[in-house]
Biopython code that builds the backbone (N, CA, C, O; Angstrom):
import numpy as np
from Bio.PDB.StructureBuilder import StructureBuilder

atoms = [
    (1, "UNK", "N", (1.522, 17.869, -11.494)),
    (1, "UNK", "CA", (1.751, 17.825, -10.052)),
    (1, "UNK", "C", (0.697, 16.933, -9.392)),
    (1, "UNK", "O", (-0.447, 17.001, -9.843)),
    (2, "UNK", "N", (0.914, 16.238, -8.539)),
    (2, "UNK", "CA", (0.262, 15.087, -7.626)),
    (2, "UNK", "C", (-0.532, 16.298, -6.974)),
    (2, "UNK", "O", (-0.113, 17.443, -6.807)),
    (3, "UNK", "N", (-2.327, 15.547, -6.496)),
    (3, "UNK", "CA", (-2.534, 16.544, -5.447)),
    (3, "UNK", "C", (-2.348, 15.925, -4.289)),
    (3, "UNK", "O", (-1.775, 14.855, -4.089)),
    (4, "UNK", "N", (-3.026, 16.885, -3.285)),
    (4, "UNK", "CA", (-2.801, 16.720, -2.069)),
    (4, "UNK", "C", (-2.936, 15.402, -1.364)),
    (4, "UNK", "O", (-2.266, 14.943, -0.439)),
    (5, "UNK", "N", (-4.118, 14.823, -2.116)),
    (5, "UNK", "CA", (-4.362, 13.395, -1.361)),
    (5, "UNK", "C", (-3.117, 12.635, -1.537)),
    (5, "UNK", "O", (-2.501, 12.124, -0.601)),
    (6, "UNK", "N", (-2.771, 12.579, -2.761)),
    (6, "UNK", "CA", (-1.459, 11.764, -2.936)),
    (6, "UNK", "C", (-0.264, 12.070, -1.832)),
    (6, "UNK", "O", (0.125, 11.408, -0.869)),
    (7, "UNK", "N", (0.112, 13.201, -2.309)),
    (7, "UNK", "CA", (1.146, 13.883, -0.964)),
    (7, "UNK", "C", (0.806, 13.487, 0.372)),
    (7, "UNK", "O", (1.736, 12.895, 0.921)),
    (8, "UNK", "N", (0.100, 13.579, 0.851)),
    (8, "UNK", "CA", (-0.575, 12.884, 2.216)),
    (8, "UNK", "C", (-0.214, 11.487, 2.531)),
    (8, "UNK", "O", (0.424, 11.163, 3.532)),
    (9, "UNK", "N", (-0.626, 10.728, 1.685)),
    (9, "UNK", "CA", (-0.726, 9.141, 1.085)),
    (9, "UNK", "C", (0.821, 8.972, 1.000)),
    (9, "UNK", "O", (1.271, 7.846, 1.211)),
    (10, "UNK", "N", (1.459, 9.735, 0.782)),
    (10, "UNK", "CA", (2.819, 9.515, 0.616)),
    (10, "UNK", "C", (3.256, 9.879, 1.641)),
    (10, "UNK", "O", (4.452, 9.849, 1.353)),
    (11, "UNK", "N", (3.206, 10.283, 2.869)),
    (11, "UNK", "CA", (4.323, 10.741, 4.135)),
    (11, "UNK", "C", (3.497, 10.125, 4.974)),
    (11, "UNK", "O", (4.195, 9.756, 5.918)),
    (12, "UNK", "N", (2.351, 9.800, 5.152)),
    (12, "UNK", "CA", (1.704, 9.314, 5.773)),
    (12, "UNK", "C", (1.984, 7.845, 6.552)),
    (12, "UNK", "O", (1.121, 7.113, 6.066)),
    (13, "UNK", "N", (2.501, 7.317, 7.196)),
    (13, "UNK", "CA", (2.729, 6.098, 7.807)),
    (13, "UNK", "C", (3.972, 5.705, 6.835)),
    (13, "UNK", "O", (4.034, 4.558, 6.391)),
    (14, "UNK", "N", (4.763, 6.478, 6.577)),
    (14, "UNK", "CA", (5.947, 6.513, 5.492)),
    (14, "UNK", "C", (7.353, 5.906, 6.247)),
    (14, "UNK", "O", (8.055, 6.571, 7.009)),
    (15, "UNK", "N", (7.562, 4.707, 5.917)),
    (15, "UNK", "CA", (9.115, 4.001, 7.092)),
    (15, "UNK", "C", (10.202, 5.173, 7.128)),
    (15, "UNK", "O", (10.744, 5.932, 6.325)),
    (16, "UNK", "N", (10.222, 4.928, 8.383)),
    (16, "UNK", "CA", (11.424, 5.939, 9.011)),
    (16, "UNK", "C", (12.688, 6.374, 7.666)),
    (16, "UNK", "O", (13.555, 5.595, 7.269)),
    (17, "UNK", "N", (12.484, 7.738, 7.184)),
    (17, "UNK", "CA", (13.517, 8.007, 6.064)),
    (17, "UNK", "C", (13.722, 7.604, 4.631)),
    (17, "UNK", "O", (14.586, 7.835, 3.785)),
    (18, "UNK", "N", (12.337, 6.752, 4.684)),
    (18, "UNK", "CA", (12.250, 6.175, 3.207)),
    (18, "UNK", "C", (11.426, 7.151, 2.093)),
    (18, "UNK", "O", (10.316, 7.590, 2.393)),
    (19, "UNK", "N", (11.904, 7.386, 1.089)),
    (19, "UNK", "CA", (10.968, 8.202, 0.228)),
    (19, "UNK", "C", (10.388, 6.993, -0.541)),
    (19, "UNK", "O", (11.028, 5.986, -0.844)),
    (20, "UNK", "N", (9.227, 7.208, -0.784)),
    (20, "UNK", "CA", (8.221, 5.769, -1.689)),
    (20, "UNK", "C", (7.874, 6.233, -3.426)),
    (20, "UNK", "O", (7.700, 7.366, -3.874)),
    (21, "UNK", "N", (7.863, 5.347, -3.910)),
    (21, "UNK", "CA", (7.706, 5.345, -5.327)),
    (21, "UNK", "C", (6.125, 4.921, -5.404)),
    (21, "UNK", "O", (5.428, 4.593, -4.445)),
    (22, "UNK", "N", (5.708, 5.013, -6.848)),
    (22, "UNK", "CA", (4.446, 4.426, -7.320)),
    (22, "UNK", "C", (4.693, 3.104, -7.821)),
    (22, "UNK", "O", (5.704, 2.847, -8.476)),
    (23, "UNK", "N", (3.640, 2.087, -7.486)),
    (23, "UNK", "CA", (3.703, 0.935, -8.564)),
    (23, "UNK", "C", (2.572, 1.024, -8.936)),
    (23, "UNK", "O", (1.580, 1.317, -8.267)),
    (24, "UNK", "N", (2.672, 0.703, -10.353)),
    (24, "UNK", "CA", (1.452, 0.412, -11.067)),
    (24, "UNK", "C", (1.196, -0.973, -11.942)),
    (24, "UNK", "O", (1.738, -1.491, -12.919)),
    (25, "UNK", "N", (0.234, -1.251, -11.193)),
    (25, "UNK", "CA", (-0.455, -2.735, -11.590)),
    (25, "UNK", "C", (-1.683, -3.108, -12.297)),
    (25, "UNK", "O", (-2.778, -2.727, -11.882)),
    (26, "UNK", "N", (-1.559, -3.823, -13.328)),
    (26, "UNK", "CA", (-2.825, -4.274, -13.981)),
    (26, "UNK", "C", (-3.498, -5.427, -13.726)),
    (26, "UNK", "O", (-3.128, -6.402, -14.380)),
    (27, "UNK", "N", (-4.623, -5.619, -12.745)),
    (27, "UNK", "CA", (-5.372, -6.922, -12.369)),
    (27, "UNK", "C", (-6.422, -6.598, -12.666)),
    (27, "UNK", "O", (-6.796, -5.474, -13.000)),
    (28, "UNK", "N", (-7.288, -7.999, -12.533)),
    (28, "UNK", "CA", (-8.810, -8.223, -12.570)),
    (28, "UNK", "C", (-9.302, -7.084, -11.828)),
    (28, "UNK", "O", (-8.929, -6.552, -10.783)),
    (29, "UNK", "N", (-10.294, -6.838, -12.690)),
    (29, "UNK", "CA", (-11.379, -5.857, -11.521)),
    (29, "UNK", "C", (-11.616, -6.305, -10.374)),
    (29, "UNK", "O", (-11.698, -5.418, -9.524)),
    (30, "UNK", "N", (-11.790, -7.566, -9.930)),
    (30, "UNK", "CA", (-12.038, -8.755, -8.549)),
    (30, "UNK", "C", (-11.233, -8.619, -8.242)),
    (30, "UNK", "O", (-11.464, -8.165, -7.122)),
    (31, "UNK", "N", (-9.680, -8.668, -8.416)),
    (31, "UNK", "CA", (-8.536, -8.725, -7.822)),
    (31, "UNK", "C", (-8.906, -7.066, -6.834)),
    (31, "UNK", "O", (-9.170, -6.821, -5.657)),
    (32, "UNK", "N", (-8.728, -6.197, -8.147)),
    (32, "UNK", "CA", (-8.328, -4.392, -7.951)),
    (32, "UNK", "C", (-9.598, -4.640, -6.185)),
    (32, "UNK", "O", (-9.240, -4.412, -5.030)),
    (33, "UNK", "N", (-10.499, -4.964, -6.478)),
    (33, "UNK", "CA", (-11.532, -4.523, -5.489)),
    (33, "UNK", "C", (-11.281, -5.206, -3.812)),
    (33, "UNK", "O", (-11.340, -4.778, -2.659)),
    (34, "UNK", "N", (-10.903, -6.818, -4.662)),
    (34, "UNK", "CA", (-10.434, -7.441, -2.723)),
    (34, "UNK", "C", (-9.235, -6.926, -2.427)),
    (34, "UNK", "O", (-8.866, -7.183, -1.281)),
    (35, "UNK", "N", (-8.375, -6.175, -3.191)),
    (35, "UNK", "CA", (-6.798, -5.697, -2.546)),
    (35, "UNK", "C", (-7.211, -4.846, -1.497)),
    (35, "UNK", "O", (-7.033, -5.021, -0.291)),
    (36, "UNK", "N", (-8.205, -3.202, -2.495)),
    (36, "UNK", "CA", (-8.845, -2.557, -1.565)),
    (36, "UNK", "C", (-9.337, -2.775, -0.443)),
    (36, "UNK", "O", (-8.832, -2.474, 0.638)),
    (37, "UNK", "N", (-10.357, -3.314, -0.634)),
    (37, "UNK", "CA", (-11.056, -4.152, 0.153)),
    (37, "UNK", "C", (-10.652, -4.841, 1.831)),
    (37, "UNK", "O", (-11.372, -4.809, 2.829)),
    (38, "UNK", "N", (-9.417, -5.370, 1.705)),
    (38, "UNK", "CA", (-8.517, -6.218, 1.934)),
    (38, "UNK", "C", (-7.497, -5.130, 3.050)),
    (38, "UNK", "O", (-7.115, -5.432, 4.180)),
    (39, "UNK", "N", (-7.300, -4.140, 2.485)),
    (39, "UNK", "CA", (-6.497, -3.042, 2.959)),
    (39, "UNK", "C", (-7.008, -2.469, 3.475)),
    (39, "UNK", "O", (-6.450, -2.128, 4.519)),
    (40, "UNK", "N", (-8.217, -1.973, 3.266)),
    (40, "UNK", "CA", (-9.261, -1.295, 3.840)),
    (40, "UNK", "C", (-9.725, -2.287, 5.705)),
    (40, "UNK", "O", (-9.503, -1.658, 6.740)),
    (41, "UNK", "N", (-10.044, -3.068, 5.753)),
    (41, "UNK", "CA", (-9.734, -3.725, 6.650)),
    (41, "UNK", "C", (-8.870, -3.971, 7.679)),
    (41, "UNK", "O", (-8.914, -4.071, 8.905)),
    (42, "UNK", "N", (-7.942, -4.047, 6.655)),
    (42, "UNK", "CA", (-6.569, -4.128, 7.556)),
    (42, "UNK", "C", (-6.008, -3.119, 8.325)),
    (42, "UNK", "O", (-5.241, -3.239, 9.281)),
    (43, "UNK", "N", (-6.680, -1.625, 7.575)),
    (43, "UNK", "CA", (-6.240, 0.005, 8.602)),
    (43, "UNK", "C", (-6.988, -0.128, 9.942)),
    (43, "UNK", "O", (-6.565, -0.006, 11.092)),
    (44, "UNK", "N", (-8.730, -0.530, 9.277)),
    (44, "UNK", "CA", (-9.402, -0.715, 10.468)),
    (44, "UNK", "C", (-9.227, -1.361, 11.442)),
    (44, "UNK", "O", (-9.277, -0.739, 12.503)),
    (45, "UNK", "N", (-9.035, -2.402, 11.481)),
    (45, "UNK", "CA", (-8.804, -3.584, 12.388)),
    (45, "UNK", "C", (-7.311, -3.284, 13.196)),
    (45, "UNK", "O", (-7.182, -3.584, 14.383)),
    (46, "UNK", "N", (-6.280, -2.698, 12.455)),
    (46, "UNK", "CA", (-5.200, -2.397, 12.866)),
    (46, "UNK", "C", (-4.400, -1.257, 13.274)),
    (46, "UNK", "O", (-3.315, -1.255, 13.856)),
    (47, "UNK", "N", (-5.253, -0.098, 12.795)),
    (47, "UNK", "CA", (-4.955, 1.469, 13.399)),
    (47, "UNK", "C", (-3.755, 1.710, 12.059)),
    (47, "UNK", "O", (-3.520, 2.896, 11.826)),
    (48, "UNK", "N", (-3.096, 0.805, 11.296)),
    (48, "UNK", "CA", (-1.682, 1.371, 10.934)),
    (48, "UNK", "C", (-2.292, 1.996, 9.772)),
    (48, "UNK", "O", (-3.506, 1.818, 9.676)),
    (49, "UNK", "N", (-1.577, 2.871, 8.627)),
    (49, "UNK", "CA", (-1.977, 3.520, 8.145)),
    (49, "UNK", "C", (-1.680, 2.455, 6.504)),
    (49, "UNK", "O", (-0.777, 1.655, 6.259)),
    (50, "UNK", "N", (-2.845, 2.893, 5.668)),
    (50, "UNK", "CA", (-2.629, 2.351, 4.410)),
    (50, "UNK", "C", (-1.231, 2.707, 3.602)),
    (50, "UNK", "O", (-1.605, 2.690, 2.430)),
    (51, "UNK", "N", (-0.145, 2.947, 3.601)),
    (51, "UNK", "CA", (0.725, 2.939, 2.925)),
    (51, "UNK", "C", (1.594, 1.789, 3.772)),
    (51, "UNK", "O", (2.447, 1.159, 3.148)),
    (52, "UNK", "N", (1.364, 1.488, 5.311)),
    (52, "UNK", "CA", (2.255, 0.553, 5.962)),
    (52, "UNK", "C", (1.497, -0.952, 5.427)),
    (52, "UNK", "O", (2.242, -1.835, 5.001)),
    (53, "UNK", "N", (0.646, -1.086, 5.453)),
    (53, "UNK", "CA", (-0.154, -2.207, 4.646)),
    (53, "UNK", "C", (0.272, -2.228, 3.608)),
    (53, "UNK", "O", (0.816, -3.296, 3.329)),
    (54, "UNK", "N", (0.278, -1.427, 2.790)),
    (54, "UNK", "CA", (1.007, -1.615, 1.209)),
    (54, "UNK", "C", (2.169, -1.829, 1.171)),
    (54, "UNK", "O", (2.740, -2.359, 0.218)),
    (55, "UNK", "N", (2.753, -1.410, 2.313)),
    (55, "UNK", "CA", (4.261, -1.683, 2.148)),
    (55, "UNK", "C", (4.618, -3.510, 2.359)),
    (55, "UNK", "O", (5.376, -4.075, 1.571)),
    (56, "UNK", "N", (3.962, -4.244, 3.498)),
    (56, "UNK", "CA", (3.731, -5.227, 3.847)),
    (56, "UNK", "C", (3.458, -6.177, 2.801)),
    (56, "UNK", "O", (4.098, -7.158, 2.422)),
    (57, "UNK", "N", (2.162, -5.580, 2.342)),
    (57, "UNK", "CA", (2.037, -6.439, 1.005)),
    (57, "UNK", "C", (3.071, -6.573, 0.165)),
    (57, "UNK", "O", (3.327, -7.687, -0.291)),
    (58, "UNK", "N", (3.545, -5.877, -0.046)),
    (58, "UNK", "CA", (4.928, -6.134, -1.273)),
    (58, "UNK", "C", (6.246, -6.784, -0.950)),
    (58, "UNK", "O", (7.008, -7.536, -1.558)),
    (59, "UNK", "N", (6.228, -6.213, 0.237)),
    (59, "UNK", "CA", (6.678, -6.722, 1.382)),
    (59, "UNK", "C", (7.075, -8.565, 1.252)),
    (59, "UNK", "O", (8.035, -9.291, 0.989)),
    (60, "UNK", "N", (5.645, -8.664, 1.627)),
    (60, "UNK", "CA", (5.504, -10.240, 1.287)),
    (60, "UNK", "C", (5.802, -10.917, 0.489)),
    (60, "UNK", "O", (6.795, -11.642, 0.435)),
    (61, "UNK", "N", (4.691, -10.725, -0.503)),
    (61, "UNK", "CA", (5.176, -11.071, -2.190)),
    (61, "UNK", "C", (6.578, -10.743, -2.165)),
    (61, "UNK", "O", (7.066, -11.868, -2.053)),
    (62, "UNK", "N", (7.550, -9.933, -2.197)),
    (62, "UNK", "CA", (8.974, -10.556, -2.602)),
    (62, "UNK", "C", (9.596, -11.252, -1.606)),
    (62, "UNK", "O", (10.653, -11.793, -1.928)),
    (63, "UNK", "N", (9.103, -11.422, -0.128)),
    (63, "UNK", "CA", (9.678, -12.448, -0.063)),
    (63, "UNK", "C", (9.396, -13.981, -0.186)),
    (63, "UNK", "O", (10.102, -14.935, 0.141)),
    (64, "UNK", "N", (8.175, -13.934, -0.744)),
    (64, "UNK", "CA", (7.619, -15.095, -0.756)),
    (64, "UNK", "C", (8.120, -15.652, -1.938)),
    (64, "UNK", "O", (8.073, -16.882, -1.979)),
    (65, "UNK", "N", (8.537, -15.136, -2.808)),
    (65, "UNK", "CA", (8.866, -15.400, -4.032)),
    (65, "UNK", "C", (11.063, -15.266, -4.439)),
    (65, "UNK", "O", (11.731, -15.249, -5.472)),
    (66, "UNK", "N", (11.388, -15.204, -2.926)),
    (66, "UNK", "CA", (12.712, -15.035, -2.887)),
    (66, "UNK", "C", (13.361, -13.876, -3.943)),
    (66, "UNK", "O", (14.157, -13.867, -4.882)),
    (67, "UNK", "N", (12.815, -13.245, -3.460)),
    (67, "UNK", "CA", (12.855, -11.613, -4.542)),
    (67, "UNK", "C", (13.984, -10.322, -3.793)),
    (67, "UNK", "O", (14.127, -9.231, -4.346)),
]
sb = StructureBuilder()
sb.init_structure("model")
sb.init_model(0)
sb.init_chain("A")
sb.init_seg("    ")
for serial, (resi, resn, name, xyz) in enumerate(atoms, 1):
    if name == "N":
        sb.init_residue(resn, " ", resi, " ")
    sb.init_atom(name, np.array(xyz, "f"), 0.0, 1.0, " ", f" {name:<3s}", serial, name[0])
structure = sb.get_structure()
């Protein structure tokens, strides 16, 4: 069972009616740290919550890549 943080992390800034999956990714430690990093920023600066940033990000990448 997921704990709580996860559960949280998951309804949390969650698009209207969407249930969210996990992705799991293998990058550089440099990569893993500026994503954070990167996201981490982006809540601050922007109030929205880290799962709407993550969503964005992926977001992007497929469409940047006509996905």
């Amino acid at each position: 069972m997921k704990d709580k943080s996860d559960r949280d992390l998951r309804t949390k800034g969650c698009p209207a009616g969407q249930d969210l999956a996990e992705i799991k990714l293998f990058v550089s430690e440099d990569l893993y740290r500026a994503f954070h990093r990167c996201v981490w920023i982006l809540v601050n600066e922007t109030g929205r919550s880290q799962v709407e940033i993550m969503h964005e990000v992926v977001h992007d990448f497929l469409v940047k890549h006509g996905c």
